[in-house]
Backbone as CSV, one residue per row, in Angstrom:
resi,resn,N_x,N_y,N_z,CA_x,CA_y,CA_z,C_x,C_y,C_z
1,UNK,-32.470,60.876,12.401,-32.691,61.330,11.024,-34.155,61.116,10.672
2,UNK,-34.961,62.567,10.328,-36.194,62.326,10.168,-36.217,62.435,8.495
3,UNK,-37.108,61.261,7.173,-37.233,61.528,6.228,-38.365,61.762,5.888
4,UNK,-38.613,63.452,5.389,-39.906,63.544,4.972,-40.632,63.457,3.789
5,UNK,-41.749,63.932,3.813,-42.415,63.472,2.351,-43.058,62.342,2.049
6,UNK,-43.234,61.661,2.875,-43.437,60.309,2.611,-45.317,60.115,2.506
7,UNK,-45.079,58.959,1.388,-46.927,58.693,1.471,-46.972,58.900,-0.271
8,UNK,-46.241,59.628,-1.338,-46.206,59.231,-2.821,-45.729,57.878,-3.427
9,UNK,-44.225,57.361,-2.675,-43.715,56.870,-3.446,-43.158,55.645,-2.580
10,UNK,-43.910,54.729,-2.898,-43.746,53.425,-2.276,-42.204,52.544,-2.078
11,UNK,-41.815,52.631,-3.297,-40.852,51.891,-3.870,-39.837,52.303,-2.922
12,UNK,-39.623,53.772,-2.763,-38.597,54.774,-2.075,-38.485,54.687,-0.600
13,UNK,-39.843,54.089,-0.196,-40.069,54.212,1.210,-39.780,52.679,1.193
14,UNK,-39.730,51.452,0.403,-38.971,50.220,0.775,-37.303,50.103,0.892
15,UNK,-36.652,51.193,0.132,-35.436,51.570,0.011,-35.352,51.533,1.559
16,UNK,-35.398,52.711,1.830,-35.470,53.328,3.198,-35.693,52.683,4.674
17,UNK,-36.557,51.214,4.226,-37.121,50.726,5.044,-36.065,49.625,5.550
18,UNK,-35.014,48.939,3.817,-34.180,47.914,4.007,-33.008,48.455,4.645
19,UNK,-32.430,49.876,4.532,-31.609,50.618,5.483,-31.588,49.923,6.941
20,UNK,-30.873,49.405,7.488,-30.611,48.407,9.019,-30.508,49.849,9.759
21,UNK,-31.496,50.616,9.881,-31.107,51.858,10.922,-32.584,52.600,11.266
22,UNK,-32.474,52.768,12.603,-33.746,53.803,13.084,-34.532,54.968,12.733
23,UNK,-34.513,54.989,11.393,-35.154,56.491,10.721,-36.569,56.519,10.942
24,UNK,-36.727,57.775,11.119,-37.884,58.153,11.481,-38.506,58.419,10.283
25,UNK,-39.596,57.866,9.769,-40.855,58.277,8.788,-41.852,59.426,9.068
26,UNK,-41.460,60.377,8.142,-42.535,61.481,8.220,-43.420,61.322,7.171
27,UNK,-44.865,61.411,7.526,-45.500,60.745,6.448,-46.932,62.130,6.144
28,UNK,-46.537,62.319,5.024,-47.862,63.562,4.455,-49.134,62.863,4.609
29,UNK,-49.999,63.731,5.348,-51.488,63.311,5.143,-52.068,63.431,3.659
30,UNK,-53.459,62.157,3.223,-53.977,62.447,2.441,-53.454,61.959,0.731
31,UNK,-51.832,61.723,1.025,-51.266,60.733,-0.386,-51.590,59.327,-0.799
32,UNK,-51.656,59.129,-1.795,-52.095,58.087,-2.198,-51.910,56.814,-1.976
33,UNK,-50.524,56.704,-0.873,-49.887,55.750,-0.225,-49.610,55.852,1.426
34,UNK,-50.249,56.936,2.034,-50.095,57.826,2.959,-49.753,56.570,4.370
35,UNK,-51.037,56.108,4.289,-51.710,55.115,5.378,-50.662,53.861,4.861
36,UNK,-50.345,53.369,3.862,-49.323,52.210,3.675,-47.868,52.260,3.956
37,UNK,-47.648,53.167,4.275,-46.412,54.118,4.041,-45.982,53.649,5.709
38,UNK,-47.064,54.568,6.199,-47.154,54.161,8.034,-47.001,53.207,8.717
39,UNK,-47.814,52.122,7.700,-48.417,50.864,8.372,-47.180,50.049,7.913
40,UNK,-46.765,50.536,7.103,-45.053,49.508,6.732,-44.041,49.594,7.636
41,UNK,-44.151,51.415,7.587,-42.810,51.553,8.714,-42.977,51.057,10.127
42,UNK,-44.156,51.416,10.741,-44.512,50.530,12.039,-44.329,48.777,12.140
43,UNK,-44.749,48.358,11.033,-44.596,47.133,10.996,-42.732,46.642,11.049
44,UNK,-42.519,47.924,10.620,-40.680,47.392,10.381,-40.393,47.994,11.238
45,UNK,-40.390,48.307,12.589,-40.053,48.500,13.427,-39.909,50.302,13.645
46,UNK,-39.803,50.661,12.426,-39.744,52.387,12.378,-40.735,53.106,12.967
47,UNK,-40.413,54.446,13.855,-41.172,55.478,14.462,-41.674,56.284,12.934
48,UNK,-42.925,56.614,13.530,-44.057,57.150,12.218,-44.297,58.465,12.629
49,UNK,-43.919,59.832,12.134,-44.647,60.872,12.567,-45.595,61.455,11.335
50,UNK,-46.165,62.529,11.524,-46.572,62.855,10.776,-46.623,64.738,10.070
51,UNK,-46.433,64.050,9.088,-45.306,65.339,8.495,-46.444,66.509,7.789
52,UNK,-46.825,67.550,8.904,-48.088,68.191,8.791,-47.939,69.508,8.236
53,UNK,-48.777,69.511,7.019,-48.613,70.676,6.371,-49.280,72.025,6.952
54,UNK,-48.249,72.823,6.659,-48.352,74.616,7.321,-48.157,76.062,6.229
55,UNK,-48.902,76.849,6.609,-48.816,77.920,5.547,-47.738,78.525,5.710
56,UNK,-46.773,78.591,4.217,-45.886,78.926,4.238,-46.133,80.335,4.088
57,UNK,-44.551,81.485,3.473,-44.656,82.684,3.340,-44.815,82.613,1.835
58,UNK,-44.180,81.796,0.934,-44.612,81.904,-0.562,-45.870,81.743,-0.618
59,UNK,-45.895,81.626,-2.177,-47.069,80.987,-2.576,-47.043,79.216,-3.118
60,UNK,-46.275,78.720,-2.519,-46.685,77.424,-2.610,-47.272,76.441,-1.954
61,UNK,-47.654,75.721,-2.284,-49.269,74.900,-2.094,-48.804,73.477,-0.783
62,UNK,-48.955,73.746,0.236,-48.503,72.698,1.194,-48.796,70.847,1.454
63,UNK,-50.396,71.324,0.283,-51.241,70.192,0.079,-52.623,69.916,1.230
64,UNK,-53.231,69.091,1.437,-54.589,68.948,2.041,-54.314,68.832,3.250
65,UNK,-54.620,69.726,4.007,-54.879,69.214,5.529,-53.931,70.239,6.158
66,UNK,-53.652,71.099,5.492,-52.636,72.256,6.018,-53.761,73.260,7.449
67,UNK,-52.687,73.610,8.064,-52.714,74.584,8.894,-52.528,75.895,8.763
68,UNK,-53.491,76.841,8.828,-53.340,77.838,8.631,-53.384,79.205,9.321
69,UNK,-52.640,80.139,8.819,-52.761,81.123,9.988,-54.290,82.109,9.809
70,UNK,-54.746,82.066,11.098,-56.275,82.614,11.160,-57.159,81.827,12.229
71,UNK,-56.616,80.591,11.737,-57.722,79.603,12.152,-57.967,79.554,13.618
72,UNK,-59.210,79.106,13.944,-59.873,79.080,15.649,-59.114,77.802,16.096
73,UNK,-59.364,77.727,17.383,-58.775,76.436,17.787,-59.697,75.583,17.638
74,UNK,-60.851,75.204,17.300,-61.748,74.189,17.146,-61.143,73.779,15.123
75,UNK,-60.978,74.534,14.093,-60.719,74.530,13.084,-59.268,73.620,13.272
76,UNK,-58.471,73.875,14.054,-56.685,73.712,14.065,-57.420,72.317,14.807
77,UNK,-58.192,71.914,15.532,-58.223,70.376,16.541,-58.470,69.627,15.347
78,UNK,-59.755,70.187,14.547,-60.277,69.320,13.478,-59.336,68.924,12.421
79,UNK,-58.775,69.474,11.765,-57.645,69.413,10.647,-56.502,68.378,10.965
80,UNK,-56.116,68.654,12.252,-55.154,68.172,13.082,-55.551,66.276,13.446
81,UNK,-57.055,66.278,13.673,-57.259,64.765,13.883,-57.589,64.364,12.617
82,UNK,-57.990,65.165,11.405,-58.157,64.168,10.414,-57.024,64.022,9.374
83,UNK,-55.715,64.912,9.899,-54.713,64.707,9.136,-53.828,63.533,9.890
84,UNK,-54.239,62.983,11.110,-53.527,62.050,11.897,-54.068,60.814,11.530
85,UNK,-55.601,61.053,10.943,-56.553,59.827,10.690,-56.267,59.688,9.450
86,UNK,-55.664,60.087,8.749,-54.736,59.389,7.482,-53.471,58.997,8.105
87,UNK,-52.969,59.055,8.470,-51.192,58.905,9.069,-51.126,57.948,10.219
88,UNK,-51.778,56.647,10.185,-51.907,55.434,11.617,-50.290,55.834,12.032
89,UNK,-50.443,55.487,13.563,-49.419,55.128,14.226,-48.725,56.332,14.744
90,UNK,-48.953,57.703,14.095,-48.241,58.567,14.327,-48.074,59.043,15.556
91,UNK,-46.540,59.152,16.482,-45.991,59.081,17.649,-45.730,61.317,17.542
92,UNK,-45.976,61.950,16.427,-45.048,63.014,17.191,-45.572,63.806,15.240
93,UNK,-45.368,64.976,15.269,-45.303,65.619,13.935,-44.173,66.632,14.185
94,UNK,-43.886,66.958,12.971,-43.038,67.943,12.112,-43.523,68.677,10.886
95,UNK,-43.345,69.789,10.911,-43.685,71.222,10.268,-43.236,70.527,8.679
96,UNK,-44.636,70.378,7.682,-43.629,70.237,5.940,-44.376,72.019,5.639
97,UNK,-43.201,72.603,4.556,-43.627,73.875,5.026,-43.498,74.936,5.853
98,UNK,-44.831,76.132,5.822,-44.796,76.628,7.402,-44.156,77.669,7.757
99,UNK,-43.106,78.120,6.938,-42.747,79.773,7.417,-43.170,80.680,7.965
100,UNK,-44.642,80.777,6.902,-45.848,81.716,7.888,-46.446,81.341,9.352
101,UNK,-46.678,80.126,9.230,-47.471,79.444,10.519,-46.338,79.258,11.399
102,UNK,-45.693,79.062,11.207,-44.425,78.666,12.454,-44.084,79.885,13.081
103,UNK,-44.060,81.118,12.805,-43.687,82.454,12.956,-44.700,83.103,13.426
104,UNK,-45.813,82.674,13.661,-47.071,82.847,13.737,-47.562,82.209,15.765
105,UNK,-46.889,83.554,16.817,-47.766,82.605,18.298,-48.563,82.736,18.444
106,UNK,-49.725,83.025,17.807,-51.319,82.810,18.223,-51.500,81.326,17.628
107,UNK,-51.059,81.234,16.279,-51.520,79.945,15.405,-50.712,78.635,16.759
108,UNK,-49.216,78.843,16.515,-48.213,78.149,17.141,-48.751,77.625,18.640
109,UNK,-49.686,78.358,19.265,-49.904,77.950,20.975,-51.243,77.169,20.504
110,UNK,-51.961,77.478,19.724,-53.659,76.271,19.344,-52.418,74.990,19.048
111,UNK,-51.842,75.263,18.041,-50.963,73.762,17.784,-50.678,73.108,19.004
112,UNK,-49.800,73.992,19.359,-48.850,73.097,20.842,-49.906,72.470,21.584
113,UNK,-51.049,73.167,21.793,-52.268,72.635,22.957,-52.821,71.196,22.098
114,UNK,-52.795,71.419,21.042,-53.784,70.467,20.338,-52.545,69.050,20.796
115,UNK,-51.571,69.319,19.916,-50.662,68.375,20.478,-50.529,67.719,21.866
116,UNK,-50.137,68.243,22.808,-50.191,68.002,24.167,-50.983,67.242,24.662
117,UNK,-52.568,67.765,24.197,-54.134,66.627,24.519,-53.435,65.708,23.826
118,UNK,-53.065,65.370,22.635,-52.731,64.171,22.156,-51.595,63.288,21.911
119,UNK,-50.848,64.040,23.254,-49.507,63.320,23.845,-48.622,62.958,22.855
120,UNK,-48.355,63.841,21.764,-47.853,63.690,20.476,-46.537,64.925,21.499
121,UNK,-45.336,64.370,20.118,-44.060,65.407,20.220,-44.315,66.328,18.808
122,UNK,-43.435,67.218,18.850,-42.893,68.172,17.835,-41.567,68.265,17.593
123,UNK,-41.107,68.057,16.061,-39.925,68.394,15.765,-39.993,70.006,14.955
124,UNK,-39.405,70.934,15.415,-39.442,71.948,14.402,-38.702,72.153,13.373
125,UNK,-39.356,71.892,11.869,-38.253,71.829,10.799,-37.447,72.917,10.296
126,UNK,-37.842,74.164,11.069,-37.168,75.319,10.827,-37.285,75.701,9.819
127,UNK,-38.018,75.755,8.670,-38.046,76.606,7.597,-38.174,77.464,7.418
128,UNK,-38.344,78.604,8.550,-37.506,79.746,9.025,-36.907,80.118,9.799
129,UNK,-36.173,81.180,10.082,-34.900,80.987,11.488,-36.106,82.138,12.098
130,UNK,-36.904,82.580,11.738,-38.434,83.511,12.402,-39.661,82.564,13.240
131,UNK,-39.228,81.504,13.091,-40.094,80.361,13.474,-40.329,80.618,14.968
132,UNK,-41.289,80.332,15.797,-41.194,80.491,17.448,-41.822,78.860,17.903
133,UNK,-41.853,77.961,17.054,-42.764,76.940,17.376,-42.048,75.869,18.553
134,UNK,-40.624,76.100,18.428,-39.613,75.417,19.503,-39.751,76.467,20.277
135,UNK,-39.158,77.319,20.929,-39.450,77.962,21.950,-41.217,77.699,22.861
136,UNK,-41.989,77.900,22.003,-43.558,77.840,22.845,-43.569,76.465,22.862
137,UNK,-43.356,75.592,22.093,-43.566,73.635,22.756,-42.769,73.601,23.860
138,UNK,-41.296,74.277,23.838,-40.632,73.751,25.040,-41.325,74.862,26.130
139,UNK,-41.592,75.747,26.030,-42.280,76.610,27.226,-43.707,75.856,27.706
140,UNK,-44.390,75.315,27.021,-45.840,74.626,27.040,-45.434,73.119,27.571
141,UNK,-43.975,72.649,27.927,-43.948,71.351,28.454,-44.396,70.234,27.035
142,UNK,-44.172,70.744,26.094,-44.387,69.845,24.696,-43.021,69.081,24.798
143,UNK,-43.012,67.488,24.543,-41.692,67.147,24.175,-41.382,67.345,22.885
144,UNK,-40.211,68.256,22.485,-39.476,69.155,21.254,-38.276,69.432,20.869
145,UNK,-38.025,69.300,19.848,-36.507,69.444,19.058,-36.861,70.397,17.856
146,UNK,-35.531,70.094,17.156,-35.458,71.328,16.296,-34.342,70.438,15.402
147,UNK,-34.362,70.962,13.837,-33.667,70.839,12.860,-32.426,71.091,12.961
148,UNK,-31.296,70.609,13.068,-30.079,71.042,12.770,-29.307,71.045,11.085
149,UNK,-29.376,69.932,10.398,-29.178,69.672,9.506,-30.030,69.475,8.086
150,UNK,-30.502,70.051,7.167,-30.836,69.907,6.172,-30.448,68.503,4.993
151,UNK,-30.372,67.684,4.751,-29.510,66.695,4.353,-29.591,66.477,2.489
152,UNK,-30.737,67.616,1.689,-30.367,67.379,0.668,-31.325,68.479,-0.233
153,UNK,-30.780,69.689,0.131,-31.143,70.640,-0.489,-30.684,70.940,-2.104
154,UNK,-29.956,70.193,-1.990,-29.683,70.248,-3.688,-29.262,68.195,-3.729
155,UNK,-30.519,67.968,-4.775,-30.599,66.516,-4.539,-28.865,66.003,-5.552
156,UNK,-27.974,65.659,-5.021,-26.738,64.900,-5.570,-26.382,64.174,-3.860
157,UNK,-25.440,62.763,-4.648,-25.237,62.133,-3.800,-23.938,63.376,-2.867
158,UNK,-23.052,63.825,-3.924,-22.107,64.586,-3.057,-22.316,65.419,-1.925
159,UNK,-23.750,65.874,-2.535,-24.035,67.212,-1.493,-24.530,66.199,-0.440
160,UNK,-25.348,65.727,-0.301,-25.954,64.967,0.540,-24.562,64.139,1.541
161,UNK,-23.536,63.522,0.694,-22.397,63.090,1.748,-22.023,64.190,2.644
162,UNK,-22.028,65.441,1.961,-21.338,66.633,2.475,-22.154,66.943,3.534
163,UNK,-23.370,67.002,3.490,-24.103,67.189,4.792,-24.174,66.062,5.692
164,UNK,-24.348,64.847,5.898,-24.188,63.950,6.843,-22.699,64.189,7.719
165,UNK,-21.421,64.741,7.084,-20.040,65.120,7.837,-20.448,65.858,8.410
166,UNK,-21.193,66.831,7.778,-21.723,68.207,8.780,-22.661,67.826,9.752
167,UNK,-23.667,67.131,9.129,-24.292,66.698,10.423,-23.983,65.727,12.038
168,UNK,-22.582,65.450,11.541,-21.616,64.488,11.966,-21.079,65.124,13.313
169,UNK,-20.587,66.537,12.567,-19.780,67.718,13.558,-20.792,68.128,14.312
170,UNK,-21.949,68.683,13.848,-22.722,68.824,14.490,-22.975,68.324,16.138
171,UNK,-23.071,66.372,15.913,-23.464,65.467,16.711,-21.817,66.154,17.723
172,UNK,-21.485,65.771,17.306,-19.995,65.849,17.694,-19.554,66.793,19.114
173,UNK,-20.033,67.852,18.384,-20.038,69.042,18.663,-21.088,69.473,20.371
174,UNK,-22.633,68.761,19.720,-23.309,69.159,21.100,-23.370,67.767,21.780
175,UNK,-23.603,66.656,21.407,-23.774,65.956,22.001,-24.989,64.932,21.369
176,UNK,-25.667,65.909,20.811,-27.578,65.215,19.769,-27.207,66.242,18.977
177,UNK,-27.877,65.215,17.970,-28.135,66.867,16.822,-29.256,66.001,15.848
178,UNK,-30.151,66.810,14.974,-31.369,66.049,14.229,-31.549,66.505,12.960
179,UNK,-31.555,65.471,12.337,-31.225,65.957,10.478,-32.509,65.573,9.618
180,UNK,-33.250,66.146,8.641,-34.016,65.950,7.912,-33.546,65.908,6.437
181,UNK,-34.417,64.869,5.838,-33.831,64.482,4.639,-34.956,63.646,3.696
182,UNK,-35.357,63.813,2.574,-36.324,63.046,1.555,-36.257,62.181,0.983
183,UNK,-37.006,61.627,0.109,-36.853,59.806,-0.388,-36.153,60.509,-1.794
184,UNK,-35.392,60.859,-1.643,-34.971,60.751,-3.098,-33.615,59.675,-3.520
185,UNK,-33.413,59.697,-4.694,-32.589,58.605,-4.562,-31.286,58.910,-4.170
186,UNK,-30.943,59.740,-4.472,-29.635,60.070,-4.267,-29.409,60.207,-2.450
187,UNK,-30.101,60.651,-1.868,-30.487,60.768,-0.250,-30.227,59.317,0.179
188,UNK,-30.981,58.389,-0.921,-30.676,57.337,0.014,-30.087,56.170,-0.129
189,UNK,-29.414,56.408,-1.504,-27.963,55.879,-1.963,-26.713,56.622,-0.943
190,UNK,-26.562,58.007,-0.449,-25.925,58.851,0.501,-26.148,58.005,1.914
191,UNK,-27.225,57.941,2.229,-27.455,57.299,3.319,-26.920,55.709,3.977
192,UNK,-26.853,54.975,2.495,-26.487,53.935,2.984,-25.263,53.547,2.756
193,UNK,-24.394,54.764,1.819,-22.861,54.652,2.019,-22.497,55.405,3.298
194,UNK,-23.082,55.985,3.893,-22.420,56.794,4.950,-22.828,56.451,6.380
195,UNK,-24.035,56.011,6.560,-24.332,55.699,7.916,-23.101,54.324,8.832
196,UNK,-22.790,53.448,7.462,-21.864,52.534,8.181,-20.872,53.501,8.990
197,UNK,-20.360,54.797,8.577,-19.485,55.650,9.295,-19.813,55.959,10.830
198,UNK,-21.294,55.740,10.831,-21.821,56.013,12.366,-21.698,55.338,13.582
199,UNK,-21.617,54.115,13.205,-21.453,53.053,13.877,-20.059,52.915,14.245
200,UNK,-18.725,53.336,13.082,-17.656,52.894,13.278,-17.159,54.090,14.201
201,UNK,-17.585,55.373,14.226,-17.651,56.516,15.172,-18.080,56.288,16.502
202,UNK,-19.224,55.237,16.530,-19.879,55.099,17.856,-20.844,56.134,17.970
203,UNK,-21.431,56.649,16.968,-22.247,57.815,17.166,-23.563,57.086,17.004
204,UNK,-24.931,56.648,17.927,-26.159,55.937,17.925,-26.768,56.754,17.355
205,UNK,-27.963,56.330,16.483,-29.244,56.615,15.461,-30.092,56.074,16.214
206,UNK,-31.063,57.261,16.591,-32.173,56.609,17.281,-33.168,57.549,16.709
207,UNK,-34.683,56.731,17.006,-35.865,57.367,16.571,-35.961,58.708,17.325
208,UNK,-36.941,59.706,16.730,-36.591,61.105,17.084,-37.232,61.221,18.333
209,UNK,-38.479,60.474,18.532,-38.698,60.411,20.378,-37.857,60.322,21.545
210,UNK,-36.919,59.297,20.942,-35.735,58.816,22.260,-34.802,60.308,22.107
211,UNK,-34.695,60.090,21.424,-33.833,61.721,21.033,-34.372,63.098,21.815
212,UNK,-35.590,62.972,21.525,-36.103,63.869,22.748,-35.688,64.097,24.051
213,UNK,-36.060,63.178,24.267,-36.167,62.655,25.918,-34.720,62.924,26.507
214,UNK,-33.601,62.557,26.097,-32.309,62.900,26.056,-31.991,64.032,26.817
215,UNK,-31.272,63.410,28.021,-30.787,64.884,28.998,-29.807,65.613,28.361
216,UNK,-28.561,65.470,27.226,-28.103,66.414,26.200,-29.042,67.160,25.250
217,UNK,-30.239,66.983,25.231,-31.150,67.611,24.356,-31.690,68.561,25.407
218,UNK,-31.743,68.677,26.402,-32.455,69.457,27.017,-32.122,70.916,27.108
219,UNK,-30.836,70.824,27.009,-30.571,72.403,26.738,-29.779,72.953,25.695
220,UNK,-30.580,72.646,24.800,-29.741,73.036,23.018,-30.966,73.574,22.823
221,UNK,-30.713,74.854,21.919,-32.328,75.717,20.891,-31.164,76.026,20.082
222,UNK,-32.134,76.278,19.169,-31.845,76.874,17.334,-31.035,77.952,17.397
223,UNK,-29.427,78.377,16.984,-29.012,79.198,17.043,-30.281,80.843,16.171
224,UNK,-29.471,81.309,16.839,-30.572,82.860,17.094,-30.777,83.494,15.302
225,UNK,-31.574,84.125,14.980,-32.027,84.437,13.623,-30.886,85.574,13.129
């Protein structure tokens, strides 16, 4: 379970932190808590990625340090190390954003390369089913996953229970499966009534690297658009 957004809201990310479970911290470059955010979760034992903003297809604003479609590969290296040089510790990124850029294989192959030099993973958050950014990481030898579960698209604790079952079947179902989800409260009031269910299932929570690596992960992609 990757939670993104992180690097506004401190308080939310101690919630999250007292959770007894392996969540992965996605942490926005450039917030006002960005670098504390990191340096907490590393310190608490949590995997840190960094949750890198991409041009979407709307018009909404991804925030500083976004990726954009156009850009040279010297522009995409630069952006890329100084959005990591806010974000210590970071093991791997994920798409906040990005419809446009993810859908985008000229932009998508400068990424993957940039990554690779810097022995970083990719999770693709899928924020479109047009996205090609899983397909070219796993063709480029990038270690890569992909979104299965959404966990709180409409912030209530119900909906949010309702998706962890789903994300449940999911697991169930292939074997791995990888869920994204935000500091909100209700997410993580959801979270900590429901994860005890995981354990009593026998179903393991692990950081999204180990998850990678995973010989059941190796041959699962994003059902087709």
């Amino acid at each position: 379970i990757i939670i993104d957004d992180l690097g506004q809201d401190l308080p939310a990310a101690d919630e999250l932190l007292a959770l007894p479970y392996p969540l992965t911290f996605s942490v926005l470059p450039y917030l006002p808590h960005s670098a504390k955010t990191a340096e907490e979760a590393h310190r608490g034992g949590r995997e840190v990625m960094l949750h890198l903003p991409m041009e979407p297809e709307s018009s909404a604003l991804p925030g500083p340090g976004e990726i954009r479609v156009g850009m040279r590969e010297a522009e995409v290296d630069r952006t890329l190390d100084q959005d990591l040089g806010s974000v210590p510790y970071a093991a791997g990124v994920n798409n906040h954003m990005g419809s446009r850029a993810t859908s985008n294989p000229a932009l998508m192959r400068e990424v993957i390369q940039a990554l690779n030099q810097r022995r970083l993973f990719f999770v693709d958050s899928r924020t479109t089913a047009r996205s090609v950014a899983f397909e070219l990481a796993r063709k480029e030898g990038l270690p890569t996953f992909f979104r299965s579960v959404f966990l709180d698209d409409t912030e209530t604790v119900p909906y949010t229970l309702g998706q962890l079952r789903e994300f449940r079947r999911v697991i169930e179902l292939q074997g791995v499966a990888l869920a994204i989800g935000h500091p909100y409260p209700s997410t993580i009031q959801a979270l900590g009534r429901f994860l005890p269910e995981f354990e009593r299932a026998e179903i393991q929570l692990v950081p999204a690297s180990q998850l990678l690596s995973l010989p059941e992960a190796a041959h699962l992609k994003p059902p087709a658009p």
